[in-house]
C-alpha positions as CSV (number, residue, x, y, z in Angstrom):
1,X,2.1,2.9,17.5
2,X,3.0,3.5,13.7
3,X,1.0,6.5,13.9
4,X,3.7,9.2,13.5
5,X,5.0,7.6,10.7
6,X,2.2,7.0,8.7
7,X,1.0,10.6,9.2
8,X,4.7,12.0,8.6
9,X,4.9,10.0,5.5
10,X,0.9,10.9,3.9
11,X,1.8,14.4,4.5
12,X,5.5,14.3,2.5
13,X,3.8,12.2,-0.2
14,X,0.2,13.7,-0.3
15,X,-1.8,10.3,0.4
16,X,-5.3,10.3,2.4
17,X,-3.6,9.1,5.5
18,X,-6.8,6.8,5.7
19,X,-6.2,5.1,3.0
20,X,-2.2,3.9,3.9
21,X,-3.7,2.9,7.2
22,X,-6.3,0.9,5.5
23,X,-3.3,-0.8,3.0
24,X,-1.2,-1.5,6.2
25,X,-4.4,-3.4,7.9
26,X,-5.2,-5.2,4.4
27,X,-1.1,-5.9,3.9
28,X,0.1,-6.6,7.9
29,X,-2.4,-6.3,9.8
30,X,0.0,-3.8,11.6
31,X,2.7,-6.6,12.0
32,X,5.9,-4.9,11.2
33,X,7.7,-8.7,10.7
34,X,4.8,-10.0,8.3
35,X,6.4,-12.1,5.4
36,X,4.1,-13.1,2.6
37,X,4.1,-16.6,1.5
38,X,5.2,-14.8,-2.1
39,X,8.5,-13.2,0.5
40,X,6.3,-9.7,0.3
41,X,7.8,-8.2,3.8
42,X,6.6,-6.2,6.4
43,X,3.9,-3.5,7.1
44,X,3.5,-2.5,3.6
45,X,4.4,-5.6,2.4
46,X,7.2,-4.5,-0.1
47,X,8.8,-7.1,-2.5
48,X,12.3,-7.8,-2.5
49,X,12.7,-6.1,-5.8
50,X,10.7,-3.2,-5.4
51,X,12.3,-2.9,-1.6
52,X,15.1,-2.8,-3.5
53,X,15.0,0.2,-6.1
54,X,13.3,2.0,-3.4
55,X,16.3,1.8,-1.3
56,X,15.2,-0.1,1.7
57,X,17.4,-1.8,3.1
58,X,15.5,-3.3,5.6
59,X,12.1,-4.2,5.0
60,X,11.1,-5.0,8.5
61,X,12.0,-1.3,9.9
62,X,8.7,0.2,10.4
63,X,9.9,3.5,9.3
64,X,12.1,2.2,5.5
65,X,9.2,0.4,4.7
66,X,5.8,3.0,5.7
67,X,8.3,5.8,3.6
68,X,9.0,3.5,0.7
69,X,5.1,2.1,0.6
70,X,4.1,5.2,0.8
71,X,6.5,6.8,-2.1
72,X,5.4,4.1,-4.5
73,X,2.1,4.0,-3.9
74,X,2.3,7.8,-4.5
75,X,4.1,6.7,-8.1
76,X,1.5,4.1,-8.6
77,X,-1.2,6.8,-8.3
78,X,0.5,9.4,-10.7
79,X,1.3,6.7,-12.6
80,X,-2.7,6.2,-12.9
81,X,-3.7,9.4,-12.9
82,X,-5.0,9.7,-9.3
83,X,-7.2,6.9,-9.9
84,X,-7.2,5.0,-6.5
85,X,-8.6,1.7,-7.5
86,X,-6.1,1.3,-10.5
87,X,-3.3,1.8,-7.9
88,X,-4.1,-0.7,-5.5
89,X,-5.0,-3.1,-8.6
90,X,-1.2,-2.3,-9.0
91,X,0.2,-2.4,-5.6
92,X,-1.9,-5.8,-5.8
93,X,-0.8,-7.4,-9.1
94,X,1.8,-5.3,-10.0
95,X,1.4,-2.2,-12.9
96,X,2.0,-4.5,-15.9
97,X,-0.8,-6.6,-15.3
98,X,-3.3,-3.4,-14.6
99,X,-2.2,-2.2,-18.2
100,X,-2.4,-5.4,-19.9
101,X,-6.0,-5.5,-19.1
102,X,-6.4,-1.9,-18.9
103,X,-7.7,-1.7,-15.8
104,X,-8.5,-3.9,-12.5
105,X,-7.1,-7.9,-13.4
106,X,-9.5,-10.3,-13.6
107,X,-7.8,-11.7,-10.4
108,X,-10.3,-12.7,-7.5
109,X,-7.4,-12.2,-4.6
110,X,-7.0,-8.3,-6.4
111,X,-10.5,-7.5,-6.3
112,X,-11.0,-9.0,-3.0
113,X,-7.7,-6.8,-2.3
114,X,-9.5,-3.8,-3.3
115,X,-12.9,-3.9,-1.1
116,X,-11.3,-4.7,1.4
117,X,-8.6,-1.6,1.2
118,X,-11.9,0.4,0.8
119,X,-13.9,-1.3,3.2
120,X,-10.5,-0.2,6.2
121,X,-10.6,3.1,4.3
122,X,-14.3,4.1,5.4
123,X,-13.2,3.0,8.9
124,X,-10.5,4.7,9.2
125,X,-11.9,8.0,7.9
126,X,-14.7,7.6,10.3
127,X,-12.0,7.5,13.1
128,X,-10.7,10.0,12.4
129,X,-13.6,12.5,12.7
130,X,-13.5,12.1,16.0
Protein backbone atom coordinates (compact mmCIF):
# COMPACT_ATOMS: atom_id res chain seq x y z
CA UNK A 1 0.00 0.00 0.00
CA UNK A 2 2.95 2.53 1.10
CA UNK A 3 4.94 1.00 -1.48
CA UNK A 4 5.22 3.91 -4.03
CA UNK A 5 6.26 6.06 -1.47
CA UNK A 6 8.72 4.32 0.17
CA UNK A 7 10.44 3.48 -3.11
CA UNK A 8 9.95 7.21 -4.38
CA UNK A 9 11.43 8.46 -1.26
CA UNK A 10 14.80 5.66 -1.00
CA UNK A 11 15.47 6.60 -4.48
CA UNK A 12 15.42 10.70 -3.84
CA UNK A 13 17.43 10.10 -0.63
CA UNK A 14 19.64 7.10 -1.71
CA UNK A 15 18.49 4.60 1.26
CA UNK A 16 18.37 0.61 0.66
CA UNK A 17 14.64 0.64 0.22
CA UNK A 18 14.87 -2.56 2.42
CA UNK A 19 16.06 -1.08 5.14
CA UNK A 20 13.12 1.95 5.51
CA UNK A 21 10.71 -0.88 5.05
CA UNK A 22 12.30 -2.76 7.73
CA UNK A 23 12.28 0.81 10.10
CA UNK A 24 8.55 1.24 9.20
CA UNK A 25 7.72 -2.56 10.45
CA UNK A 26 10.09 -2.02 13.61
CA UNK A 27 8.45 1.75 14.17
CA UNK A 28 4.41 1.03 12.93
CA UNK A 29 4.13 -1.93 12.00
CA UNK A 30 2.77 -0.15 8.76
CA UNK A 31 0.01 1.71 10.89
CA UNK A 32 0.13 5.14 9.44
CA UNK A 33 -1.98 6.48 12.94
CA UNK A 34 0.67 4.72 15.37
CA UNK A 35 1.39 7.15 18.39
CA UNK A 36 4.20 6.08 20.69
CA UNK A 37 3.53 6.17 24.31
CA UNK A 38 6.65 8.88 24.20
CA UNK A 39 3.87 10.97 21.34
CA UNK A 40 6.51 9.48 18.50
CA UNK A 41 3.77 9.51 15.47
CA UNK A 42 3.06 7.66 12.64
CA UNK A 43 4.75 5.22 10.13
CA UNK A 44 8.15 6.39 10.84
CA UNK A 45 7.40 7.39 14.07
CA UNK A 46 8.67 11.02 13.93
CA UNK A 47 8.76 13.17 17.22
CA UNK A 48 6.99 16.23 17.53
CA UNK A 49 10.13 18.22 17.43
CA UNK A 50 11.92 16.57 14.84
CA UNK A 51 8.41 16.46 12.81
CA UNK A 52 8.69 19.83 13.29
CA UNK A 53 12.12 21.11 11.74
CA UNK A 54 11.48 18.76 9.09
CA UNK A 55 8.45 20.55 8.04
CA UNK A 56 5.70 18.03 8.56
CA UNK A 57 2.89 19.26 9.30
CA UNK A 58 1.14 16.33 9.65
CA UNK A 59 2.64 13.39 11.01
CA UNK A 60 -0.05 10.91 10.27
CA UNK A 61 0.02 11.62 6.30
CA UNK A 62 1.69 8.62 4.98
CA UNK A 63 3.51 10.58 2.44
CA UNK A 64 4.99 14.00 5.12
CA UNK A 65 6.15 11.49 7.31
CA UNK A 66 7.92 8.29 4.84
CA UNK A 67 9.66 11.74 3.03
CA UNK A 68 10.74 13.30 6.29
CA UNK A 69 11.86 9.74 7.93
CA UNK A 70 13.46 9.06 5.19
CA UNK A 71 15.43 12.66 4.76
CA UNK A 72 16.63 12.32 8.31
CA UNK A 73 17.47 9.10 8.46
CA UNK A 74 19.59 9.99 5.32
CA UNK A 75 21.11 12.98 7.72
CA UNK A 76 21.51 10.54 10.48
CA UNK A 77 23.61 8.30 8.16
CA UNK A 78 25.92 11.15 6.67
CA UNK A 79 25.92 12.34 9.95
CA UNK A 80 27.72 8.83 10.82
CA UNK A 81 29.44 8.31 8.05
CA UNK A 82 27.35 5.63 6.31
CA UNK A 83 27.53 3.55 9.31
CA UNK A 84 24.04 1.93 9.48
CA UNK A 85 23.98 0.64 13.01
CA UNK A 86 25.07 4.12 14.45
CA UNK A 87 22.04 5.64 12.66
CA UNK A 88 19.43 3.63 13.83
CA UNK A 89 21.22 3.79 17.41
CA UNK A 90 20.27 7.51 16.63
CA UNK A 91 16.94 7.35 15.13
CA UNK A 92 16.51 5.13 18.36
CA UNK A 93 17.96 7.27 21.15
CA UNK A 94 18.55 10.21 19.44
CA UNK A 95 22.33 11.48 18.02
CA UNK A 96 23.51 12.98 21.33
CA UNK A 97 23.30 9.97 23.21
CA UNK A 98 25.20 7.79 20.20
CA UNK A 99 28.03 10.45 20.64
CA UNK A 100 28.13 10.57 24.20
CA UNK A 101 28.99 6.98 24.27
CA UNK A 102 30.54 6.99 21.01
CA UNK A 103 28.72 4.52 19.58
CA UNK A 104 25.50 2.13 20.20
CA UNK A 105 23.88 3.38 24.03
CA UNK A 106 24.04 0.93 26.43
CA UNK A 107 20.14 0.97 26.15
CA UNK A 108 18.51 -2.62 26.03
CA UNK A 109 15.19 -1.13 23.99
CA UNK A 110 18.09 0.44 21.27
CA UNK A 111 19.83 -2.61 20.87
CA UNK A 112 16.85 -4.67 20.80
CA UNK A 113 15.77 -1.72 18.20
CA UNK A 114 18.71 -2.57 16.10
CA UNK A 115 18.28 -6.52 15.54
CA UNK A 116 15.28 -6.27 14.96
CA UNK A 117 15.65 -3.34 12.08
CA UNK A 118 18.18 -5.89 10.71
CA UNK A 119 16.47 -8.94 11.42
CA UNK A 120 13.10 -6.97 8.77
CA UNK A 121 15.98 -5.85 6.72
CA UNK A 122 17.20 -9.52 5.64
CA UNK A 123 13.46 -10.14 5.01
CA UNK A 124 12.79 -7.62 3.13
CA UNK A 125 15.84 -7.95 0.82
CA UNK A 126 14.98 -11.50 0.36
CA UNK A 127 11.50 -10.30 -0.96
CA UNK A 128 12.59 -8.52 -3.03
CA UNK A 129 14.74 -10.94 -5.18
CA UNK A 130 11.81 -12.27 -6.23
Amino acid sequence: MFHPIILEAADRYEVDLALIKAIIMVESSYNPNAISRRGAKGLMQLMPKTAEALGVGDSFNPEHNINAGVRYFRKLLDQFDGDVKLALAAYNAGSRKVKKYNGVPPFKATRCYIKKVFKYHQYYKKQMTW
